[in-house]
N, C-alpha and C positions, 0 to 999 in steps of 0.2 A: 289405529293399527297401521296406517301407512305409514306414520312417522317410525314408529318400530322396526317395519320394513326398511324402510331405507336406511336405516341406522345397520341392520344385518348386514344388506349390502356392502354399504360402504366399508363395515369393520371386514367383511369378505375379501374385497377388492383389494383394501390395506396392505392384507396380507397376502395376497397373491405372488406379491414378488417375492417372497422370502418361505413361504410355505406350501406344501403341496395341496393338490387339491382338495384331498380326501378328506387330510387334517383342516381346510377350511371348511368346508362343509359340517363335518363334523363340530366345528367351532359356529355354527350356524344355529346346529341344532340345539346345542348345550345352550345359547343364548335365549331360544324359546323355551327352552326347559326351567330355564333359570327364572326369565319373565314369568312364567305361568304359575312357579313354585314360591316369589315373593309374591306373588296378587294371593295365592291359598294362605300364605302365612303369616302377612301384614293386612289383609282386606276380607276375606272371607270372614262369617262368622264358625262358629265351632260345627264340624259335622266330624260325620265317620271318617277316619284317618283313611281307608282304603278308598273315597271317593273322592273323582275326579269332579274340582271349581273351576269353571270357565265363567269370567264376564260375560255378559251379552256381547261387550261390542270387539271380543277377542277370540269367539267362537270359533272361527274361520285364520287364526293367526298361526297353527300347525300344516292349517293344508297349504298355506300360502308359503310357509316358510322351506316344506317340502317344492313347492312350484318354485321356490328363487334356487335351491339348490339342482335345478335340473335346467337352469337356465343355458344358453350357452358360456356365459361368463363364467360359470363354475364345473363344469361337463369335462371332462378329461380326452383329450386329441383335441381339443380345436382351441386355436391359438388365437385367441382375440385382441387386436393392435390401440393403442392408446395413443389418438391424437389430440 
């Protein structure tokens, strides 16, 4: 899961210079969505189409992704400097 993280991050950061925040953010989310929807559709076995498959050890990978998008690096007014 961390490595996942920091992959979000960085494709976040990427794009900072060239994209608003929103739309980063939002490109945050689509990327956990995305994660979560190959592990149901290449890794799970067959269940109800309406339930939600979480690995065990990706349980916690939505709330996290929500915590990286309310970081200050992605938060809107504050301007964070790169040295």
């Amino acid at each position: 899961m961390d490595a996942i993280l920091g992959f979000f991050a960085r494709v976040g950061i990427e794009r900072a210079r060239s994209h608003s925040l929103t739309m980063i953010r939002e490109s945050v989310y689509q990327h956990c969505i995305g994660a979560l929807f190959a592990y149901r559709k290449y890794c799970a076995t067959s269940t109800q189409p309406g339930q939600l498959i979480l690995p065990e050890s990706l349980k916690l990978l939505p709330l996290y992704t929500l915590a990286l998008s309310k970081t200050p690096a992605f938060r809107p007014g504050i301007h964070a400097t790169v040295t």
